[in-house]
N, C-alpha and C positions, 0 to 999 in steps of 0.2 A: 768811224771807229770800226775797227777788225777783229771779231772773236775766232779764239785760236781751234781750231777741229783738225782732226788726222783726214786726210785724203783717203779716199778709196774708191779704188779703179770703178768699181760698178756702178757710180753714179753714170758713166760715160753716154748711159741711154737714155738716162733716166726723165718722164715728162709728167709731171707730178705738181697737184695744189692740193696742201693741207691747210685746210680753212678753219678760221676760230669757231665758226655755228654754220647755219644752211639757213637761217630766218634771223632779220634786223627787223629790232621794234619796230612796230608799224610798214612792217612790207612783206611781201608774197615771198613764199617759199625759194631760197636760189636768188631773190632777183639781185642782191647786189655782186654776185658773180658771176649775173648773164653777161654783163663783157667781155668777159676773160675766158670764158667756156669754149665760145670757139675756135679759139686758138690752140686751148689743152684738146678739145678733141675733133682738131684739123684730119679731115679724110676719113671718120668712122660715122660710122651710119646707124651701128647700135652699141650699147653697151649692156655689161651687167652690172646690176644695182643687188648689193650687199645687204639685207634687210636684218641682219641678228642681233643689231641694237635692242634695238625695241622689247621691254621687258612685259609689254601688255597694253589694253586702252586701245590698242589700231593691230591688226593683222597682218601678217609677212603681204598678203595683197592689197591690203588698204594703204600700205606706206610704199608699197611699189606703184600702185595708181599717182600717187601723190608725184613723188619722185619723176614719172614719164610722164605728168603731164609738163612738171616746166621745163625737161628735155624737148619736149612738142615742138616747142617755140623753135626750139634751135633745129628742129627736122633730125632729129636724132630717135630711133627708138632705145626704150629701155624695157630690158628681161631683168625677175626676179631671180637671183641664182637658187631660190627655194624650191622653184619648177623644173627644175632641169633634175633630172630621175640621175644622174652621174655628176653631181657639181665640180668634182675639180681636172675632168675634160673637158666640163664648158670654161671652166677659170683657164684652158689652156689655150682651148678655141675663141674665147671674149676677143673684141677687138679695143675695150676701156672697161675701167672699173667706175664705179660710183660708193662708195659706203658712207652709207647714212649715220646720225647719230643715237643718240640713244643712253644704254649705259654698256661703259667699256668690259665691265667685269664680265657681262653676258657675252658681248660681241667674245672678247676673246678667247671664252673656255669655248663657245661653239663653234671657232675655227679652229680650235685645236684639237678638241677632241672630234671633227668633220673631217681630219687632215688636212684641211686646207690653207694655214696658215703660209708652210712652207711654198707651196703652189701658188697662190696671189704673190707673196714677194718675190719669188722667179718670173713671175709673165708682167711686174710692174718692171724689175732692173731687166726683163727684155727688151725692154719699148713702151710697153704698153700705158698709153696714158692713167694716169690715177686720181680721182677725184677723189680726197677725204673731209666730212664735217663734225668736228666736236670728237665724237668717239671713232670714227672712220680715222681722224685725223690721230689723233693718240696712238692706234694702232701704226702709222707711220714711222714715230719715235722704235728706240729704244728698245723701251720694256714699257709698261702702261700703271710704272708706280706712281706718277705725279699726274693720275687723270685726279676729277673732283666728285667723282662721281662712289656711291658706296660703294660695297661689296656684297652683292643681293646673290653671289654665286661665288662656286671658288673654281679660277679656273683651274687650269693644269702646269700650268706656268704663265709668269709676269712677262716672260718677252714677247717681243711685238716683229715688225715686221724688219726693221733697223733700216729703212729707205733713206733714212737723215741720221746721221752722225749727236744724236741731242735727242732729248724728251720732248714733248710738249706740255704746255697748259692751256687748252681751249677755253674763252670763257674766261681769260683771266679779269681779277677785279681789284684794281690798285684800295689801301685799305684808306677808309673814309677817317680824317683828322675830327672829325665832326660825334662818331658813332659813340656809345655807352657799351657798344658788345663789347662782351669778357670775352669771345673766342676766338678762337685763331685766326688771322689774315693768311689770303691766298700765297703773299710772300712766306710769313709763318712755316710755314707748313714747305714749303719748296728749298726754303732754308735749312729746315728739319731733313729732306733727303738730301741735301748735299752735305749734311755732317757724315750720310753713311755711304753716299757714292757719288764718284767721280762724271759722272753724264751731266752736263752743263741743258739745261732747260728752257725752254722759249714759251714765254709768256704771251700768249694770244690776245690781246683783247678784241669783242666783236670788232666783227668789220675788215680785221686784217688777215693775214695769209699767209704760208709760206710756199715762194712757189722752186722748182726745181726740173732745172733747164739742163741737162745733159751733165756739164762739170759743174752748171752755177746754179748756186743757189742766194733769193731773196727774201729778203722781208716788204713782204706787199699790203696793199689797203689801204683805208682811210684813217689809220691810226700805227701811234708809234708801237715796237713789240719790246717788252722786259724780258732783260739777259740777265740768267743766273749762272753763274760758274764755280764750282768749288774755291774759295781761298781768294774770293773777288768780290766787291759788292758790286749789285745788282749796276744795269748798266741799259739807257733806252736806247733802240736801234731804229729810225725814220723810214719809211716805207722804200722801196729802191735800194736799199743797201744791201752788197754785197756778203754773205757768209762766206771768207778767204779759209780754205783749207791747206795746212799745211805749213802758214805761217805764223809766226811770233805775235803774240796779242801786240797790237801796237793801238794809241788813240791820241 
C-alpha cells in the first residue's frame, strides 16, 4: 500500500529516525534502537542532545547524563545544547542532533521562543543526521497538533519543524474492544484533526519508527504503523514499507 504525499526537494539530504518512545517495557533506555544508530550517525563522533522536553522530576543534566550514556556504547559523545552559552551556533557547528522526549508543548514554545526552531530544521535538511523520541519526534511532523501530550505551556506557534510531509502520533494506542472508558480513543481524537486539516498523520505504535533516507522515506520497527488521511479510513502500513511521494494513492 502507497500513501499519497507531495514531494519536496529538501528531503534530498535528509538522514533522520523519528522513533515512537526512547524506552520499551522492560529495557534500558535507546536499547531497541541501538542497531540502527550507527548507521543514522555513520562518521560523527559527537552530537547534541536536545533536553527541553522535560517539564521537571530530572534536570537539563540529569537527562543529558542519561542520554550519553547509551550513546557510550556506540563511542559517540553527547553535549547538552543547554551548555553551550550560544545555542543556535552550536545547532550550526553540531555534527547530529538527538531530542529527547518529554512533553511537546514545552519542547516547542522553548525552541521557538530560543530561535532555534528554524536553525535545527536547516542543519537536519542540511545533512545532518536527526535522531527524534516521542516529543523529539512530533517536532519532526508538521505542526505538533496531534501530539498526546497536554498543554502545560502555550507555545508561540503549533508548527514544527516539517522534515516529513505528515504529523505524527508517538505512543500511538489502538482502542481496547474490551474497555468501559467513556473517553476518547487515540484514533478519536486524530479523526477529530482531520475533520479540520488536511495533514495526513502516522500513528506510531512503540517499537516502530520512521526512518528518512535522503528521497526515502519508511515505516520501520517491530510493529505495524496506523495511516490516517483526510476523506480515507484509517489504513496499516508493515514495517519496510515505502512512503511514495508524489504519487496516486494506490493499494
Amino acid at each position: 500500500m502507497v500513501s499519497t504525499f507531495l514531494f519536496d526537494s529538501s528531503f534530498a539530504m535528509k538522514n533522520i529516525i523519528l522513533a515512537s518512545t526512547s524506552t520499551l517495557f522492560g529495557e534500558d533506555y535507546l536499547a531497541y534502537l541501538q542497531p540502527v544508530l550507527p548507521a543514522l550517525f555513520s562518521n560523527v563522533s559527537e552530537i547534541v542532545f536536545i533536553p527541553y522536553a522535560r517539564p521537571g522530576g530530572i534536570s537539563h543534566d540529569e537527562y543529558t547524563a542519561k542520554a550519553a550514556a547509551a550513546f557510550s556504547a556506540l563511542g559517540i559523545a553527547l553535549k547538552g545544547l543547554h551548555t553551550f552559552p550560544y545555542p543556535a551556533e552550536a545547532i550550526r557547528k553540531a555534527q547530529g542532533f538527538f531530542t529527547g522526549g518529554g512533553n511537546t508543548f514545552l519542547l516547542v514554545k522553548q525552541l521557538h521562543e530560543r530561535g532555534l526552531m528554524q536553525a535545527l530544521k536547516a542543519a537536519v535538511e542540511a545533512g545532518k543526521p536527526y535522531l527524534g523520541a516521542s516529543a523529539g519526534s512530533n517536532i519532526g511532523g508538521i505542526n505538533m497538533q496531534t501530539t498526546n501530550d497536554m498543554p502545560i505551556v502555550y507555545p508561540p506557534s503549533f508548527e514544527t519543524m516539517g522534515l516529513v510531509p505528515f504529523n505524527l502520533n508517538p505512543h500511538y494506542l489502538d482502542p481496547d474492544p474490551h474497555s468501559t472508558h467513556n473517553g476518547e480513543t487515540r484514533e478519536t481524537r486524530i479523526r477529530e484533526f482531520l475533520t479540520q486539516n488536511a495533514v495526513p498523520v502516522v500513528g506510531l505504535r512503540e517499537g516502530s519508527w520512521i526512518r528518512v533516507e535522503s528521497d526515502r522515506i519508511t515505516t520501520e520497527g517491530s510493529r505495524d504503523s496506523r495511516i490516517f488521511e483526510q476523506g480515507r479510513e484509517p489504513y496499516e502500513l508493515s514495517p519496510g514499507t515505502v512512503l511514495s511521494f508524489g504519487n496516486k494513492t494506490a493499494s
